[in-house]
C-alpha positions as CSV (number, residue, x, y, z in Angstrom):
1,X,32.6,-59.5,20.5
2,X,31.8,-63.0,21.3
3,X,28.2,-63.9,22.2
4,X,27.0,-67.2,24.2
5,X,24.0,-68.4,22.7
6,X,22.0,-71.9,22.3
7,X,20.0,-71.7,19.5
8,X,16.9,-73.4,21.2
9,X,16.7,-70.2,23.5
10,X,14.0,-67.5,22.8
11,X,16.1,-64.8,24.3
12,X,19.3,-65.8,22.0
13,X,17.1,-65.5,19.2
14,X,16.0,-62.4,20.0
15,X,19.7,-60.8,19.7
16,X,20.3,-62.9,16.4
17,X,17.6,-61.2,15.1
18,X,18.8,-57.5,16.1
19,X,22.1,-58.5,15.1
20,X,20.5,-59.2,11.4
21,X,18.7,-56.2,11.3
22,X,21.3,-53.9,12.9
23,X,23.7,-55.5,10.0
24,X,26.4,-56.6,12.7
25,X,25.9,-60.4,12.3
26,X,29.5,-60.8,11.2
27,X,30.7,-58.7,13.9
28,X,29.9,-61.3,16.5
29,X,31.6,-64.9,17.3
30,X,28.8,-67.3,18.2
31,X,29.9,-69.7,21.8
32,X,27.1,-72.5,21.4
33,X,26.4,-73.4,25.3
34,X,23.6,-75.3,27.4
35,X,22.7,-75.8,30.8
36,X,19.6,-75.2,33.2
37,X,18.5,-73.9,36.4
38,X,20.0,-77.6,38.0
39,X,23.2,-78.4,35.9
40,X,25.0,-75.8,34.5
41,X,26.2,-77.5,31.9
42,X,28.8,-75.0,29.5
43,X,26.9,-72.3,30.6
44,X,29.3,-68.8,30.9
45,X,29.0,-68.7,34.8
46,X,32.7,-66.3,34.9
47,X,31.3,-64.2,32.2
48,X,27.4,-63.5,33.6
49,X,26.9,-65.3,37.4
50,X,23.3,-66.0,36.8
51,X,24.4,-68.2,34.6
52,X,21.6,-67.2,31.8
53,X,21.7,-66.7,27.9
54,X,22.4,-64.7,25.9
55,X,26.0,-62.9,27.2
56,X,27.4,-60.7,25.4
57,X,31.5,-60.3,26.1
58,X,32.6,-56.7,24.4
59,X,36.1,-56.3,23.1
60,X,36.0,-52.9,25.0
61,X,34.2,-53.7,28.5
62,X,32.8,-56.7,30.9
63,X,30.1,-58.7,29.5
64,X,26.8,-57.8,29.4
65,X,23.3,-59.3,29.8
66,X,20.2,-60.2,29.5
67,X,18.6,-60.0,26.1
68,X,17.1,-56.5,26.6
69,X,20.4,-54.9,27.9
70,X,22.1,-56.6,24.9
71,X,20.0,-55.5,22.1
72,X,19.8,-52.0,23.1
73,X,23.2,-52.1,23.2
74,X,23.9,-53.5,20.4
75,X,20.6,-51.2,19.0
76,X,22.6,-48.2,19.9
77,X,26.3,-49.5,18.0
78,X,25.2,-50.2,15.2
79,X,23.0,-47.0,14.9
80,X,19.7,-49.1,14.4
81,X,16.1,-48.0,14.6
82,X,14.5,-50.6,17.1
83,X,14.0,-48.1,20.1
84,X,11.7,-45.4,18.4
85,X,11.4,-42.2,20.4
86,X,8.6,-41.2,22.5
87,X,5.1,-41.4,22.6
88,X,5.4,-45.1,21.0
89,X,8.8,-45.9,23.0
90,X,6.5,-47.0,25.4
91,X,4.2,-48.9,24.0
92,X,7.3,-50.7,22.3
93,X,8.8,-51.8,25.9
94,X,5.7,-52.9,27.0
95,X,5.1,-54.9,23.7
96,X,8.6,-55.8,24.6
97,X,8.0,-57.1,28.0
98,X,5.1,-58.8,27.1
99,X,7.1,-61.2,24.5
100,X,9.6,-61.6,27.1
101,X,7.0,-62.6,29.7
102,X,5.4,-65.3,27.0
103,X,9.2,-66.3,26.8
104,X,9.8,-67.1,30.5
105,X,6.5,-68.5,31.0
106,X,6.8,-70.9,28.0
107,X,10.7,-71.7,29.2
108,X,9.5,-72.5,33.0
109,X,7.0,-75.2,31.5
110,X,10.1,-77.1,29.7
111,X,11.9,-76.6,32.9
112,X,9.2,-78.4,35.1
113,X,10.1,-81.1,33.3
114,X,13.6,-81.3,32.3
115,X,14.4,-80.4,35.7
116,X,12.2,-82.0,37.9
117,X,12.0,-85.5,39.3
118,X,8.9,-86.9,37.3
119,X,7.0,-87.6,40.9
120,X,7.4,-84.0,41.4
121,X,6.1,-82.3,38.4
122,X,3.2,-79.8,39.1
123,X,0.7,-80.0,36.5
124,X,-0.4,-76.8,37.8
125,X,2.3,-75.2,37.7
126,X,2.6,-75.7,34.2
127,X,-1.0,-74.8,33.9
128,X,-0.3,-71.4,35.7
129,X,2.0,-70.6,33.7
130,X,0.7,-71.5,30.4
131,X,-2.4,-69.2,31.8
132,X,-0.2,-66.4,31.5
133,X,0.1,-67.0,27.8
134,X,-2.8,-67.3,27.2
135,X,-4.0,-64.0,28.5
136,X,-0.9,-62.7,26.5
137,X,-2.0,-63.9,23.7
138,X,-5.6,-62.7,24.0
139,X,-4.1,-59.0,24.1
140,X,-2.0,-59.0,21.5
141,X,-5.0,-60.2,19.5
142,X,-7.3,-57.9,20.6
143,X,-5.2,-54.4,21.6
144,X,-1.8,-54.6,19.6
145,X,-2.3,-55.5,16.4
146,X,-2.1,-52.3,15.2
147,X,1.4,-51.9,16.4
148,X,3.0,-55.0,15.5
149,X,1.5,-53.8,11.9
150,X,3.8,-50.8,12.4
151,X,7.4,-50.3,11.9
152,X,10.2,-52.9,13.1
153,X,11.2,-52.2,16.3
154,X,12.4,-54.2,19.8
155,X,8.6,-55.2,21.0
156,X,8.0,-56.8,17.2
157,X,10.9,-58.7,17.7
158,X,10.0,-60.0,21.2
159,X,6.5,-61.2,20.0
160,X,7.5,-62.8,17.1
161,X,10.6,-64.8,19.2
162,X,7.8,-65.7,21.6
163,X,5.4,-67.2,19.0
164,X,7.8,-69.1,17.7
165,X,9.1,-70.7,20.5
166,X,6.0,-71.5,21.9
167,X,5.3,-73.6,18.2
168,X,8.7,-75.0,18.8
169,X,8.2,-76.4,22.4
170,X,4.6,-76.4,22.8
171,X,3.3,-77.9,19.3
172,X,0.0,-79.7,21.2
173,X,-1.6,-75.9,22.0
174,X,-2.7,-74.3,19.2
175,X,-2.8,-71.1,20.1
176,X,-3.7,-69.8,16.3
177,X,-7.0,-71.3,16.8
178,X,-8.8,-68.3,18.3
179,X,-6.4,-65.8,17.3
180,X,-6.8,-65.2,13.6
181,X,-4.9,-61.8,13.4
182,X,-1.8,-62.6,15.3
183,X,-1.5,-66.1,13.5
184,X,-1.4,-63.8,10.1
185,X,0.7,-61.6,11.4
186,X,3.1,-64.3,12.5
187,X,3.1,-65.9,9.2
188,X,4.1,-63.1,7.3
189,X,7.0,-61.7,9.9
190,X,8.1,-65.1,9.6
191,X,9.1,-64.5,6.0
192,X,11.4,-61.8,7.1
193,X,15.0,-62.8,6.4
194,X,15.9,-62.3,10.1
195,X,13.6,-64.6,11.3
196,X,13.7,-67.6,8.7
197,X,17.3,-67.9,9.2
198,X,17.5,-67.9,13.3
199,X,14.5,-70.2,13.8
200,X,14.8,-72.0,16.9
201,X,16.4,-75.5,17.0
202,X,17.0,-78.7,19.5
């Protein structure tokens, strides 16, 4: 399998980490790309049209994307435990979702920049979305602690991608500051093999 990947990107990191944990990290050939929404740069456009990371290519089918179709996938081959069974299948998607929304909040900021005209940046735009985070945040704080105390599974994994991107491209908000529990939480998760060794980088 071959997987397109940059290792600045939240989402990439997300499958980097379920290929650790799944034990399939040497199963994978790593394509380093980059682009955004307004140059494509080396970005796969023949392999996924939206021209988004990660994309998986399979030796035995078309590729396949975005993060959450490609760690369930790769979840399910290499017979890992990340997608626990109902009642807390759900809570684990929406744990999930809500990393992934911190993600694409966090990414639009950086793009309001990179890929707008400096006359036409929108401080608040980038206020909106960092809003988002915020009240993001201010959940996981105060109604999911006890699950991202629980077992490893796909929601964990969003979370903790999230916090650390947001520490990698938005240093200046110190989003620990009122959020004791999380920030402990993210300290000791960040420990974990799978996460020290796929930390996000320019």
């Amino acid at each position: 399998m071959k997987l397109y990947f940059n290792p600045a990107s939240p989402f990439a990191r997300k499958v980097a980490v379920v290929l650790a944990e799944t034990g399939q990290s040497g199963a994978v050939e790593i394509v380093n790309v980059a682009g955004h929404p307004t140059d494509s740069g080396t970005m796969p456009l023949s392999q996924n049209p939206l021209g988004k990371l990660p994309t998986l290519v399979r030796d035995d089918g078309p590729a396949i994307y975005d993060s959450r179709v490609i760690c369930r996938y790769l979840n399910d081959i290499g017979k890992g435990h990340l997608y626990p069974t109902s009642p807390r299948q759900w809570e684990t998607l929406t744990l999930e979702a809500t990393g992934d929304g911190i993600m694409d909040a966090a990414i639009l900021m950086v793009y309001e920049t990179r890929s707008r005209p400096e006359d036409k940046h929108d401080p608040a735009w980038v206020e909106g979305q960092w809003a988002k985070v915020t009240r993001a945040l201010d959940a996981l704080e105060e109604r999911w602690m006890a699950h991202l105390a629980g077992p490893l599974d796909i929601g964990i994994i969003s979370v903790a991608c999230a916090l650390g991107y947001l520490d990698f491209r938005q240093p200046g908000q110190d989003w620990r500051a009122t959020r004791p529990a999380l920030a402990a939480w993210f300290a000791a998760i960040g420990a974990r093999d799978s996460f020290a060794d796929t930390a996000p980088q320019a």
